[in-house]
C-alpha positions in Angstrom: 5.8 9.1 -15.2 2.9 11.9 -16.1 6.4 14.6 -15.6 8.7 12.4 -17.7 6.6 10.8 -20.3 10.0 9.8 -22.2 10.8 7.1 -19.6 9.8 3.8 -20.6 8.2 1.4 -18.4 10.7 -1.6 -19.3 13.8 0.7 -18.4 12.1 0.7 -14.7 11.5 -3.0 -14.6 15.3 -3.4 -15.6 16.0 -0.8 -12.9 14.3 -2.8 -10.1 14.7 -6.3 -11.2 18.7 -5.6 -12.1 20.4 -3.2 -10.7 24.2 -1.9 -10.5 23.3 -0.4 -7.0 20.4 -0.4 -4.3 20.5 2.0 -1.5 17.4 2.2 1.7 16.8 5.7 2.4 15.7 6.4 6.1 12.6 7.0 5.3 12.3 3.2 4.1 12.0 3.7 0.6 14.7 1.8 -1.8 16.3 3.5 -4.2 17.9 1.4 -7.3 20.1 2.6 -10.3 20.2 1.0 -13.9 21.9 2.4 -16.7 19.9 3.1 -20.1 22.3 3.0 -23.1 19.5 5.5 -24.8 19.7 7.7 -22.5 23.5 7.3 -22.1 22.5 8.5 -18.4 22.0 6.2 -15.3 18.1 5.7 -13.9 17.2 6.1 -10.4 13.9 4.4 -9.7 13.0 5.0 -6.0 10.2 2.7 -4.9 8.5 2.6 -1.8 9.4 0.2 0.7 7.6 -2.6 -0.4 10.3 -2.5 -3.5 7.4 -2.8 -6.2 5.3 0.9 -5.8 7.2 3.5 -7.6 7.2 6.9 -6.0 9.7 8.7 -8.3 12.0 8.3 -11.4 14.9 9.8 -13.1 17.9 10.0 -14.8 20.2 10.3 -12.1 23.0 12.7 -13.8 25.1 13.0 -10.2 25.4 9.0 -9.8 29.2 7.7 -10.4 29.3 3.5 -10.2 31.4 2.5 -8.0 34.7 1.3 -9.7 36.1 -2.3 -9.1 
């Protein structure tokens, strides 16, 4: 958060507690996706694998949601 002071905390609560999508990377970490309507972008918040220590977040401008 120190390199993207814009982000808000409650859009990385949303993020992990309500996801469109959650992927495990290899490495164990879990990445989840949320979109912010203002940021009009989707959120990546990629914890560590305990699913509560965040190691990184963005806004994720390559993610597509899968259509249904």
């Amino acid at each position: 958060m120190v390199r993207r002071p814009y982000l808000k905390e409650a859009w990385i609560e949303e993020a992990i507690a309500n996801p469109v999508r959650v992927e495990v990377q290899p490495n164990g970490r879990i990445r989840y996706w949320t979109f912010v309507a203002e940021l009009d972008k989707y959120l990546r918040v990629v914890t560590e694998p305990d699913g509560q220590t965040v190691h990184n977040a963005f806004p994720d401008r390559g993610f597509k949601p899968v259509e249904k």
